[in-house]
Structures are given as C-alpha cells and as structure tokens.
VOPAGU-2260 file (C-alpha; in pm, 1 decimal, decimal comma):
REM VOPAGU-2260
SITE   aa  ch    i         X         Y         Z
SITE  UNK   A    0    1383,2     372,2   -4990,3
SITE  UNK   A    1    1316,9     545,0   -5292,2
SITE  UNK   A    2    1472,0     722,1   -5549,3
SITE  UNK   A    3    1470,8     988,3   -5809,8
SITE  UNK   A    4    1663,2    1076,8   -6082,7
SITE  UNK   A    5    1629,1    1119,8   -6472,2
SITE  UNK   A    6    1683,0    1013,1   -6797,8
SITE  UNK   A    7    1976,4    1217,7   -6879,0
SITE  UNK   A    8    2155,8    1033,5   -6595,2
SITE  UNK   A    9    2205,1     683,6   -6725,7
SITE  UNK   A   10    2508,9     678,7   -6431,5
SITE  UNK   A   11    2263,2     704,4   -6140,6
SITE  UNK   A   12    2035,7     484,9   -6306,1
SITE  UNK   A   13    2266,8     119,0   -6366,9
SITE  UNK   A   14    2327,8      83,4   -6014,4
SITE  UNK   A   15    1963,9     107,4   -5917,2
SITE  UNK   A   16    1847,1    -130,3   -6174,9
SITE  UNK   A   17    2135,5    -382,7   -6142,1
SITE  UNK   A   18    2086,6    -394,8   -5732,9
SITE  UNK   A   19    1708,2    -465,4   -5787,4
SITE  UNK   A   20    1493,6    -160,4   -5704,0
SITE  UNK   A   21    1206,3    -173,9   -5886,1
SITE  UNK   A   22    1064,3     102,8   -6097,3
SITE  UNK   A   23     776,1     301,8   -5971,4
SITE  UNK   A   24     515,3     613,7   -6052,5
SITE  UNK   A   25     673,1     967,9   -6045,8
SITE  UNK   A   26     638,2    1105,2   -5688,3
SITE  UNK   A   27     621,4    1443,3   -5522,4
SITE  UNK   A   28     761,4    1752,1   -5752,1
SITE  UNK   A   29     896,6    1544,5   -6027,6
SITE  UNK   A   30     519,7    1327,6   -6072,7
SITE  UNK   A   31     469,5    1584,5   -6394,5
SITE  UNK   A   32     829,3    1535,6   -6551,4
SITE  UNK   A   33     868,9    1379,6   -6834,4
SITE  UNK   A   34    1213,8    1270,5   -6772,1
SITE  UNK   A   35    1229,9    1158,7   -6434,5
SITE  UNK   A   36    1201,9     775,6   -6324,5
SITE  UNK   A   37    1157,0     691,3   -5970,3
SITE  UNK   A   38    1306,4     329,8   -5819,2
SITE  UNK   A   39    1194,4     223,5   -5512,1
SITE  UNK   A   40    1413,5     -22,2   -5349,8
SITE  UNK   A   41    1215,4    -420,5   -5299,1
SITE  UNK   A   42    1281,7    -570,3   -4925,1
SITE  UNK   A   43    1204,8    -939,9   -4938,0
C-alpha cells in the first residue's frame, strides 16, 4: 500500500511513521511537489 500526503499534515503523517511504512520517492501527480512525502507500507 502506499501513501500520499504532505508536509503541512503532520496528523496523517505520525501514524504512518509510527506503524512502520517506510518512506519512498514522490509518485504519480505529486512526483514534482515539493511538499508531498509518499510512505509505502513494508510486508515482512
């Protein structure tokens, strides 16, 4: 799974972080923002 969101949204980013999805490129539409961070979720 993977995520989007952005810098101004330090609420959708603690969960992702704290649960372990690791950080990742920018994908897709947001790949030339220069606030957006992408998680991707790690399956063991």
């Amino acid at each position: 799974m993977t995520l989007e969101t952005g810098t101004r949204q330090p609420g959708a980013i603690a969960p992702h972080r704290s649960s372990g999805s690791a950080p990742i490129a920018p994908f897709g539409v947001y790949r030339d923002e220069p606030g957006s961070l992408c998680f991707a979720e790690v399956i063991s």
